[in-house]
mmCIF file of the protein (N, C-alpha, C, O) and its ligand, coordinates in Angstrom:
data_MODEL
# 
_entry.id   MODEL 
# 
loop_
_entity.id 
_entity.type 
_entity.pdbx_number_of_molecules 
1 polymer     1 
2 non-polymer 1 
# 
_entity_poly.entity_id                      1 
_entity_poly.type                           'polypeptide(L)' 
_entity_poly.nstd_linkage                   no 
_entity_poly.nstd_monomer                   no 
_entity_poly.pdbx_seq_one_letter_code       
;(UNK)(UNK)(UNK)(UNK)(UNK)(UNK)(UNK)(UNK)(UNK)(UNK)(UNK)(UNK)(UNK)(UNK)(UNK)(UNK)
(UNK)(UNK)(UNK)(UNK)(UNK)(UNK)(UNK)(UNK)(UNK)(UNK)(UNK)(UNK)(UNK)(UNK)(UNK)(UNK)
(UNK)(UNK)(UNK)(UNK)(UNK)(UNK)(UNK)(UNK)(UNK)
;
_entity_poly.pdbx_seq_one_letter_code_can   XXXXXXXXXXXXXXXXXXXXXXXXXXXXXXXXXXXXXXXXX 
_entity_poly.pdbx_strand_id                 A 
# 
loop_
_entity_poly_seq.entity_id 
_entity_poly_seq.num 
_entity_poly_seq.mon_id 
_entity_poly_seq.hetero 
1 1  UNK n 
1 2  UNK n 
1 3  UNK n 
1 4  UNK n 
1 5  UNK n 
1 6  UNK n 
1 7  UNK n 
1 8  UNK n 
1 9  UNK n 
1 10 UNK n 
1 11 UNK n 
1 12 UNK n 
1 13 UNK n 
1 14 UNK n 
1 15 UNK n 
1 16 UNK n 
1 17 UNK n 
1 18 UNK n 
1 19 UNK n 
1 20 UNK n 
1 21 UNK n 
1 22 UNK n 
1 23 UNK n 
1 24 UNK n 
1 25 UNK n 
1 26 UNK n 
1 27 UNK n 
1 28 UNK n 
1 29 UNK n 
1 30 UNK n 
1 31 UNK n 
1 32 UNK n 
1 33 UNK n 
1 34 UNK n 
1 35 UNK n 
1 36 UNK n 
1 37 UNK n 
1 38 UNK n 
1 39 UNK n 
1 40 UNK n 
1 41 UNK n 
# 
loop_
_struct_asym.id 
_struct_asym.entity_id 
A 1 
B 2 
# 
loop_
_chem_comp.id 
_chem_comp.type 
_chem_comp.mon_nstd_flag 
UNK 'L-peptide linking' . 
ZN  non-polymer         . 
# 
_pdbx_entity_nonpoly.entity_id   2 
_pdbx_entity_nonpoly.name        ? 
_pdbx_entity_nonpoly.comp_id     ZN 
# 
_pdbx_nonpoly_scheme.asym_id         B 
_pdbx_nonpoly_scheme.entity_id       2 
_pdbx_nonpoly_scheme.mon_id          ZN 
_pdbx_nonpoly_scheme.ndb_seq_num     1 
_pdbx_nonpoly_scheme.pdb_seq_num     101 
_pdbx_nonpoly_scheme.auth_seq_num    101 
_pdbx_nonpoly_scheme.pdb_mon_id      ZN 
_pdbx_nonpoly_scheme.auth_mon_id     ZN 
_pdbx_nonpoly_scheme.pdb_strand_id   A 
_pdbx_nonpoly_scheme.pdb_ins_code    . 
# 
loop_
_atom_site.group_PDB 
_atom_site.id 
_atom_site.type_symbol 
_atom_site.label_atom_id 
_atom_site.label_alt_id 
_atom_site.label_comp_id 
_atom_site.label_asym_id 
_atom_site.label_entity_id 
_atom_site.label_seq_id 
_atom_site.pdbx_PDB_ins_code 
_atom_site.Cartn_x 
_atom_site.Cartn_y 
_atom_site.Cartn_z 
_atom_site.occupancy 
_atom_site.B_iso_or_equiv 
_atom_site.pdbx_formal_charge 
_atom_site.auth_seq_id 
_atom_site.auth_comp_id 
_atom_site.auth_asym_id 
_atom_site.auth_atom_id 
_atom_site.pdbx_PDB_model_num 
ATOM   1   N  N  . UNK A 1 1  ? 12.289 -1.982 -5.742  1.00 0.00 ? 1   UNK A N  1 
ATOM   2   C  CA . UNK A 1 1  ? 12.116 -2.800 -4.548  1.00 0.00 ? 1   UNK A CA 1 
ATOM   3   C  C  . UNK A 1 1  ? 12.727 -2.081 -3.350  1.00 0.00 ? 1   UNK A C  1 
ATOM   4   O  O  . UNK A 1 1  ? 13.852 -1.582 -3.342  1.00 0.00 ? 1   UNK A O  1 
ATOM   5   N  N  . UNK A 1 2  ? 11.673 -2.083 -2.124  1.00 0.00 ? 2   UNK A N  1 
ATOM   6   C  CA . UNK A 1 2  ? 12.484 -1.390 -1.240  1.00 0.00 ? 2   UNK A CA 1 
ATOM   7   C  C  . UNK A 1 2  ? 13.405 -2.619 0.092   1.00 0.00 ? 2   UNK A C  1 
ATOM   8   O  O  . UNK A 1 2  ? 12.772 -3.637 0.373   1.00 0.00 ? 2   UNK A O  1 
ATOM   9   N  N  . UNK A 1 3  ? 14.546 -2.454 0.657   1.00 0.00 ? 3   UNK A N  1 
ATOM   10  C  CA . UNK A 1 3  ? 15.166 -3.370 1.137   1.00 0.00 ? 3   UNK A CA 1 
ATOM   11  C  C  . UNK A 1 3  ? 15.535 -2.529 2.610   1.00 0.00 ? 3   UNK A C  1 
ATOM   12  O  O  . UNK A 1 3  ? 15.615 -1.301 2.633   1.00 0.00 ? 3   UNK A O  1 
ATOM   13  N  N  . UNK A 1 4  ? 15.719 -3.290 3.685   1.00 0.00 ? 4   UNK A N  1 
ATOM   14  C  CA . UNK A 1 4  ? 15.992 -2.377 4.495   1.00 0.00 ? 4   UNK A CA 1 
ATOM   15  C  C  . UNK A 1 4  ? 17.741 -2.539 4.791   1.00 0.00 ? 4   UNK A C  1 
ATOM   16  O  O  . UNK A 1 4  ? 18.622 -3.154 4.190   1.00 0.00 ? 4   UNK A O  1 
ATOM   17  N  N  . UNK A 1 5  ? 17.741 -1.834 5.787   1.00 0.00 ? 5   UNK A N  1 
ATOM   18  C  CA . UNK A 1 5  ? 19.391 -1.288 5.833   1.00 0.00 ? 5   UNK A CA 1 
ATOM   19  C  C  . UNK A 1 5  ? 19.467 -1.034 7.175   1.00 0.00 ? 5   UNK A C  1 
ATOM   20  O  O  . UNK A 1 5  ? 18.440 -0.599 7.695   1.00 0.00 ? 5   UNK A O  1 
ATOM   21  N  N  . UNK A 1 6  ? 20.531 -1.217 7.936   1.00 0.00 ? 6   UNK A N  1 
ATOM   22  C  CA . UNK A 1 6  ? 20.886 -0.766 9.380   1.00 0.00 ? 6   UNK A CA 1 
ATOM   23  C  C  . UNK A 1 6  ? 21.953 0.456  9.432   1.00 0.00 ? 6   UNK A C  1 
ATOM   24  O  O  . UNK A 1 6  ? 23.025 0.388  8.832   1.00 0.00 ? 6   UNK A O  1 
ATOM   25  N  N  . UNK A 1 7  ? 21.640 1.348  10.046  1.00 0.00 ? 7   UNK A N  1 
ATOM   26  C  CA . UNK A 1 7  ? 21.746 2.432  10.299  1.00 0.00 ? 7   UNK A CA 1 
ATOM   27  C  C  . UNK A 1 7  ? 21.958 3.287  11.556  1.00 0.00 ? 7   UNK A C  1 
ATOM   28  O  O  . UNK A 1 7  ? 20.951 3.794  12.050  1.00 0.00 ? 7   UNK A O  1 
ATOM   29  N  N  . UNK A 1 8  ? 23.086 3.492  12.099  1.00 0.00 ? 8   UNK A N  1 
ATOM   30  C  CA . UNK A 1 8  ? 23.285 4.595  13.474  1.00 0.00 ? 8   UNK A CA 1 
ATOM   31  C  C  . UNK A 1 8  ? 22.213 3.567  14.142  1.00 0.00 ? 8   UNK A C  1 
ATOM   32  O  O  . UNK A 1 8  ? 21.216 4.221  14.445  1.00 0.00 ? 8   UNK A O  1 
ATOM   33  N  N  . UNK A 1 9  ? 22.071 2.308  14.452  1.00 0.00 ? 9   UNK A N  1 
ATOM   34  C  CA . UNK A 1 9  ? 21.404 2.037  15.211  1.00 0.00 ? 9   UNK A CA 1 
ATOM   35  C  C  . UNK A 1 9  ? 20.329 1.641  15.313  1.00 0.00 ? 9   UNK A C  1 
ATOM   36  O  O  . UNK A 1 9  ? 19.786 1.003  16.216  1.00 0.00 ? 9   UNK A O  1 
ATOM   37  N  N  . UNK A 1 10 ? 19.692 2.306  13.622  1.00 0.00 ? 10  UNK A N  1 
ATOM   38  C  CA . UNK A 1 10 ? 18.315 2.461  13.503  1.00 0.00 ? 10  UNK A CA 1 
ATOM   39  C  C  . UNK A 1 10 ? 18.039 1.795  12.502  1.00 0.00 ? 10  UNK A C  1 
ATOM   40  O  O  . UNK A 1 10 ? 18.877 1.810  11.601  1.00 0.00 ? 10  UNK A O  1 
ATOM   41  N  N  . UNK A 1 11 ? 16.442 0.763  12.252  1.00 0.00 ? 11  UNK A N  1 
ATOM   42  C  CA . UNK A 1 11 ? 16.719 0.638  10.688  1.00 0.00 ? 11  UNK A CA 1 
ATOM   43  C  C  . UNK A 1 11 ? 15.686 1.248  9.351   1.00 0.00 ? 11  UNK A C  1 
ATOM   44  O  O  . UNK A 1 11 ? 14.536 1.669  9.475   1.00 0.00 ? 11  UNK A O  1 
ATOM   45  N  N  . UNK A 1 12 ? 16.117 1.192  8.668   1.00 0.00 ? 12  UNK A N  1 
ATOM   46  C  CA . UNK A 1 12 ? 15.977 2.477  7.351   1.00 0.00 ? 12  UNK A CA 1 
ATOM   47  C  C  . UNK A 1 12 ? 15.293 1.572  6.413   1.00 0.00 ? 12  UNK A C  1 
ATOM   48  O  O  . UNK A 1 12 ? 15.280 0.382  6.729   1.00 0.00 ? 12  UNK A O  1 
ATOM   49  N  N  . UNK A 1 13 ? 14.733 1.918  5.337   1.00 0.00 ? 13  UNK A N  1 
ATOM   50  C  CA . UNK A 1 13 ? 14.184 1.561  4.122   1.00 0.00 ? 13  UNK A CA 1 
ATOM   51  C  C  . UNK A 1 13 ? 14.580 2.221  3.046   1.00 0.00 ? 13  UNK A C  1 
ATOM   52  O  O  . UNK A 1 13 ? 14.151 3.342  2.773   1.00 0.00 ? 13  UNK A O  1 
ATOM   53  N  N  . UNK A 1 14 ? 15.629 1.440  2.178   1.00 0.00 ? 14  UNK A N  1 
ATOM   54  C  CA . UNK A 1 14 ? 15.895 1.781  1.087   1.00 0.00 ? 14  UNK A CA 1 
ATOM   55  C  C  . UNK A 1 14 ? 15.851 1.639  -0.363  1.00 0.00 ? 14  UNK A C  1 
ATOM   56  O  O  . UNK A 1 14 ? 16.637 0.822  -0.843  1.00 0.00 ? 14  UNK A O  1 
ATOM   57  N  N  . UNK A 1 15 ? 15.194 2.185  -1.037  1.00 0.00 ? 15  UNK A N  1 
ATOM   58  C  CA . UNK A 1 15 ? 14.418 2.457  -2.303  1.00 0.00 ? 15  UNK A CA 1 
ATOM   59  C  C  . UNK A 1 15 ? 15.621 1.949  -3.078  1.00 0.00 ? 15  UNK A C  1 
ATOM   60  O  O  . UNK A 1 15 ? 16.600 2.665  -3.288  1.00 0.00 ? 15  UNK A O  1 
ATOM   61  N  N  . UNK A 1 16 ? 15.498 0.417  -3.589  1.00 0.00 ? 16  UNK A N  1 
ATOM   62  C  CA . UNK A 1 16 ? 16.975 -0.082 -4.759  1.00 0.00 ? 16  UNK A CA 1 
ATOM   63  C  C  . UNK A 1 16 ? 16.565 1.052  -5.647  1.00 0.00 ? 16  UNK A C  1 
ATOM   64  O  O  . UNK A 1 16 ? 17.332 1.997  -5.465  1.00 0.00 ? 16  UNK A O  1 
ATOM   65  N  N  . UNK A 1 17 ? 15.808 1.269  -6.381  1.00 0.00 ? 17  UNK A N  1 
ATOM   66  C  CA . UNK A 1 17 ? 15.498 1.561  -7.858  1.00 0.00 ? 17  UNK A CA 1 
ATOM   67  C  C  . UNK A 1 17 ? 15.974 3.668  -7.562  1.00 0.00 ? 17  UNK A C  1 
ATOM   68  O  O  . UNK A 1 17 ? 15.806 4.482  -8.470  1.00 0.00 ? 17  UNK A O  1 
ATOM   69  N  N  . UNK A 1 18 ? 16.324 3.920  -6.673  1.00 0.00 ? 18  UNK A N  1 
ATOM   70  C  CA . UNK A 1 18 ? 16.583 5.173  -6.778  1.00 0.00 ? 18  UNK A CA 1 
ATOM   71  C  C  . UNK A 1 18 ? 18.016 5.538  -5.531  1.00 0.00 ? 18  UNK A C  1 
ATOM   72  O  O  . UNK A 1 18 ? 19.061 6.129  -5.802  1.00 0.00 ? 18  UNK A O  1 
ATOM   73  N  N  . UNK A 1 19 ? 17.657 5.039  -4.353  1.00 0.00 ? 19  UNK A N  1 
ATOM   74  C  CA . UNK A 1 19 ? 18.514 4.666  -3.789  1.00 0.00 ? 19  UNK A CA 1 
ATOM   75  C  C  . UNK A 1 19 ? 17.994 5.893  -2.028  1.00 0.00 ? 19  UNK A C  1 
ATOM   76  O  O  . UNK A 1 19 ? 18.706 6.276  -1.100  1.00 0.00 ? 19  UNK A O  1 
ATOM   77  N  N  . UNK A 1 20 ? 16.582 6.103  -2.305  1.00 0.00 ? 20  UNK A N  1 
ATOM   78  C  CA . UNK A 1 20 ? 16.424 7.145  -1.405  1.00 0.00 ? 20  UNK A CA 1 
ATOM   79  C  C  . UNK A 1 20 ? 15.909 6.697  -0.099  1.00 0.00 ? 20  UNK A C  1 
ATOM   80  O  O  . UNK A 1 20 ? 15.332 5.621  -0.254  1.00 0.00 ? 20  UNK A O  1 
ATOM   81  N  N  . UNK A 1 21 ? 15.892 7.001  0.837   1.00 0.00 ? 21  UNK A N  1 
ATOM   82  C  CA . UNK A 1 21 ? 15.828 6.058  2.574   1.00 0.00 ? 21  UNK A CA 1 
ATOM   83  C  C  . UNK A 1 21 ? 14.761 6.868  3.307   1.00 0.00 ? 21  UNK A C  1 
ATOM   84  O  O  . UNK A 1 21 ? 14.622 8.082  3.455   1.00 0.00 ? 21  UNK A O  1 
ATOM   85  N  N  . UNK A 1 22 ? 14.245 6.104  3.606   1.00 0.00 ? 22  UNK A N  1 
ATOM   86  C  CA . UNK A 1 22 ? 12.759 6.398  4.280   1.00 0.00 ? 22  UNK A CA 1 
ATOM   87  C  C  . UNK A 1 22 ? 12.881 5.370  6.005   1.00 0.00 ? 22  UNK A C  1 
ATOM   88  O  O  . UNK A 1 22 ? 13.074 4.165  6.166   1.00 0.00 ? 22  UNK A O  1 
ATOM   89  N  N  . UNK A 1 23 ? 12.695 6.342  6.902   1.00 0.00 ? 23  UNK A N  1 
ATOM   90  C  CA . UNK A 1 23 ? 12.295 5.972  8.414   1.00 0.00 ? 23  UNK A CA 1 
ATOM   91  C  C  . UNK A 1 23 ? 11.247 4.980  8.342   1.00 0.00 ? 23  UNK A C  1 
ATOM   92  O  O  . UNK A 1 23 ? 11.473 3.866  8.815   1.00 0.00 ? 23  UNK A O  1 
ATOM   93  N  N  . UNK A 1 24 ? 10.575 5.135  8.023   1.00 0.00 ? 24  UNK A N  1 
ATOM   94  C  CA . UNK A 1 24 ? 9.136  4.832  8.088   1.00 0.00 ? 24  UNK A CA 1 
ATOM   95  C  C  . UNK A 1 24 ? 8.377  3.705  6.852   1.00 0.00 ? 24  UNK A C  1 
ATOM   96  O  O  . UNK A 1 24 ? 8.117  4.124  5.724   1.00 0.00 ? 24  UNK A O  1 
ATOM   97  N  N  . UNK A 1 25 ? 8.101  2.331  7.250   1.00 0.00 ? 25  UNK A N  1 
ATOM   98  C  CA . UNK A 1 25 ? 8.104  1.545  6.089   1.00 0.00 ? 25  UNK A CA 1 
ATOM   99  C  C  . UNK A 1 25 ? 6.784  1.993  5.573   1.00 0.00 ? 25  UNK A C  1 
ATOM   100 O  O  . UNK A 1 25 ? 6.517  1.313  4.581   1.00 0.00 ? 25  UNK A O  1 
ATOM   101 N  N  . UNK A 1 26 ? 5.807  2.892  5.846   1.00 0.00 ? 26  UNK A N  1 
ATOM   102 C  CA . UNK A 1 26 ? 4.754  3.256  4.621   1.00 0.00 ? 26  UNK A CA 1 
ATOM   103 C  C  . UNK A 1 26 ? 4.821  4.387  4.217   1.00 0.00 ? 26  UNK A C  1 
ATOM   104 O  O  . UNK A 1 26 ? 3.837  5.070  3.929   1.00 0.00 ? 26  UNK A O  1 
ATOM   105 N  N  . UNK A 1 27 ? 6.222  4.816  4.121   1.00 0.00 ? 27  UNK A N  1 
ATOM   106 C  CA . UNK A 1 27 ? 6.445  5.775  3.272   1.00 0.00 ? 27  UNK A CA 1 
ATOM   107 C  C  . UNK A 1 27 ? 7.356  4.978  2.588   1.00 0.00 ? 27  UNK A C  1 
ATOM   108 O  O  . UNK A 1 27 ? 7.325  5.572  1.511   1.00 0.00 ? 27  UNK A O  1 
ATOM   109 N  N  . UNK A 1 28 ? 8.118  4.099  2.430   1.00 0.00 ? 28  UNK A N  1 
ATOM   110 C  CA . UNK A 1 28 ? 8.672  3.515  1.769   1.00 0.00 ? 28  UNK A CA 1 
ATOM   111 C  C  . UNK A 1 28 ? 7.821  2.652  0.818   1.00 0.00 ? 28  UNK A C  1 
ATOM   112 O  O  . UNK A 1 28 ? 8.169  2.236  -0.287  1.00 0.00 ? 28  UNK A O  1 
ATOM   113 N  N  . UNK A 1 29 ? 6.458  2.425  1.541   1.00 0.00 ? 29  UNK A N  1 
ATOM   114 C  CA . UNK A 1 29 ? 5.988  1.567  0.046   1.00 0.00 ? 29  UNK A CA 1 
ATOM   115 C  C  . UNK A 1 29 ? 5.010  1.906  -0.497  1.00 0.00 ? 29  UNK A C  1 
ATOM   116 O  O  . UNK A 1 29 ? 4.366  1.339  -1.379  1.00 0.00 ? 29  UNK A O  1 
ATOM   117 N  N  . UNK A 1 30 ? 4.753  3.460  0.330   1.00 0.00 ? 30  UNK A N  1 
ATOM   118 C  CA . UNK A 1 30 ? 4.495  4.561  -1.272  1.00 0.00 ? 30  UNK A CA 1 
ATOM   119 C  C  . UNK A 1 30 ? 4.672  4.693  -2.146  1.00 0.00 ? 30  UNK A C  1 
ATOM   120 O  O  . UNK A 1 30 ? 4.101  4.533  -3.225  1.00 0.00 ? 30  UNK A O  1 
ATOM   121 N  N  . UNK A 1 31 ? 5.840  5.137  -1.683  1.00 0.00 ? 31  UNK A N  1 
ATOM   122 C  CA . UNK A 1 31 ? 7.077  5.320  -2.873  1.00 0.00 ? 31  UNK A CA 1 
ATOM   123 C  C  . UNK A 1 31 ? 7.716  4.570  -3.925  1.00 0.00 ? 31  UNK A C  1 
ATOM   124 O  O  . UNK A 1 31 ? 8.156  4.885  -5.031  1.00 0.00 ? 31  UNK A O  1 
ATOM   125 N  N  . UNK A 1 32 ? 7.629  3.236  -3.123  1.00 0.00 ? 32  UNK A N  1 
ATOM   126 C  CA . UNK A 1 32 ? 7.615  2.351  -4.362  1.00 0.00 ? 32  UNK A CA 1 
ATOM   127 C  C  . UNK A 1 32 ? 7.201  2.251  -5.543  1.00 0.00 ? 32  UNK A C  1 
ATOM   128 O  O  . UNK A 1 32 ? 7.704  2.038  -6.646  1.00 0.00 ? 32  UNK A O  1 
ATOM   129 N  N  . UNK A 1 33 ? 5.581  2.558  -4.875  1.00 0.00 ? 33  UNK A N  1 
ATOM   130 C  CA . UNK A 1 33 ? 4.478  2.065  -6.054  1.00 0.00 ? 33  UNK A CA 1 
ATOM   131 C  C  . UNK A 1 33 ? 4.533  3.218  -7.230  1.00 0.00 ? 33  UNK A C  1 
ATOM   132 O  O  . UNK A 1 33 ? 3.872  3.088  -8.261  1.00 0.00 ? 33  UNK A O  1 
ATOM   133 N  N  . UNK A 1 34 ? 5.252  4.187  -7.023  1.00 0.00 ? 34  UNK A N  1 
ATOM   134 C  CA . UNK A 1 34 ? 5.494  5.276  -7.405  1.00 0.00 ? 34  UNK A CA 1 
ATOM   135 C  C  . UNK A 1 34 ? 6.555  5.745  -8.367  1.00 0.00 ? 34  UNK A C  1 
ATOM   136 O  O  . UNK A 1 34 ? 6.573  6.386  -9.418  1.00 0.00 ? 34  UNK A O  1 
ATOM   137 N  N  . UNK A 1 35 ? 7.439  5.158  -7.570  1.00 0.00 ? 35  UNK A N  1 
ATOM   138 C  CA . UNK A 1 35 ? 8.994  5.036  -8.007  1.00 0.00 ? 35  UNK A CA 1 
ATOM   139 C  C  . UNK A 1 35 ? 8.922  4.254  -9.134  1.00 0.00 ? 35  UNK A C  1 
ATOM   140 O  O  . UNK A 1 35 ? 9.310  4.892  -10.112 1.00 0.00 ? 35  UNK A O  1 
ATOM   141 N  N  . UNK A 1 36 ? 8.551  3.027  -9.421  1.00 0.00 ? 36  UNK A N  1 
ATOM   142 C  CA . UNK A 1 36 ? 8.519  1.523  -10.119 1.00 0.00 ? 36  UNK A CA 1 
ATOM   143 C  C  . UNK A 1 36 ? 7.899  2.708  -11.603 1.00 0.00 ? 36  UNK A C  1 
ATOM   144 O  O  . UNK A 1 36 ? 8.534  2.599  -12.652 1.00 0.00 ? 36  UNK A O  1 
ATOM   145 N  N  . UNK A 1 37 ? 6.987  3.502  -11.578 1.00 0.00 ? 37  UNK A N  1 
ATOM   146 C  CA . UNK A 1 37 ? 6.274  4.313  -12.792 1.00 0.00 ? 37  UNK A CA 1 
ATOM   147 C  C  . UNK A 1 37 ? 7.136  5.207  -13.673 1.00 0.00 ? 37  UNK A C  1 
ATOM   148 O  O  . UNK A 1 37 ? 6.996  5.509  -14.858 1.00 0.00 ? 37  UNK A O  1 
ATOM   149 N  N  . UNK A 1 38 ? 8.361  5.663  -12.503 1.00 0.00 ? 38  UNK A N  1 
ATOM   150 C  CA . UNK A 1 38 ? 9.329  6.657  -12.954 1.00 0.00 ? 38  UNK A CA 1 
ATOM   151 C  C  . UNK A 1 38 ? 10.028 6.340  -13.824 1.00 0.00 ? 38  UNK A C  1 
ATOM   152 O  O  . UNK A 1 38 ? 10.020 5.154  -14.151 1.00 0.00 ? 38  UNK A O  1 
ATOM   153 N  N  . UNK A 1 39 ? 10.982 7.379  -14.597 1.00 0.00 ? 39  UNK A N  1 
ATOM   154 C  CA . UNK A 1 39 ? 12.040 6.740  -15.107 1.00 0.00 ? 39  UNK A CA 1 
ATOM   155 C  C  . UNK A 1 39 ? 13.455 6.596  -14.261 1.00 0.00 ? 39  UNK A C  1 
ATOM   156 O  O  . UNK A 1 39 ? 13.814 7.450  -13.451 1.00 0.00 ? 39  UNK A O  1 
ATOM   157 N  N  . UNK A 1 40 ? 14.024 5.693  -14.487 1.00 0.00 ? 40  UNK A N  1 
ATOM   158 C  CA . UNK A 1 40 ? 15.264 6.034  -13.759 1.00 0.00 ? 40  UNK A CA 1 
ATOM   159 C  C  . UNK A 1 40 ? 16.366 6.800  -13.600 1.00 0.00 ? 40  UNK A C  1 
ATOM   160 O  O  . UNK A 1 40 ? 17.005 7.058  -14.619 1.00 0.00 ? 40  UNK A O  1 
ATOM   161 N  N  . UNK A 1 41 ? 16.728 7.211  -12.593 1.00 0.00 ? 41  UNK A N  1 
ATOM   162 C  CA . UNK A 1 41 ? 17.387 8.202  -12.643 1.00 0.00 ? 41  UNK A CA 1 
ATOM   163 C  C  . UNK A 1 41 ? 19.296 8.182  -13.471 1.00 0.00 ? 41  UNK A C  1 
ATOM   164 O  O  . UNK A 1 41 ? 19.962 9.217  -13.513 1.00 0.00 ? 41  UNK A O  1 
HETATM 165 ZN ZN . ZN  B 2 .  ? 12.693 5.176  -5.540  1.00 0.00 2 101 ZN  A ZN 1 
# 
């Protein structure tokens, strides 16, 4: 699941299931759909 986060100001998207932060929320829910297939790290 990605959750967002505040940041220097800015806010971020962060990947629970890995923990990796994305600017941009459709790269964040790329990654999701992606991430969710992986194993965990
Ligand atoms: Zn991830």
């Amino acid at each position: 699941m990605v959750v967002q986060t505040e940041r220097d100001d800015a806010t971020w998207r962060e990947c629970e299931t890995c923990g990796l932060l994305f600017d941009e929320e459709a790269d964040a829910s790329e990654h999701e759909g992606r991430c969710d297939d992986s194993e965990p790290s």
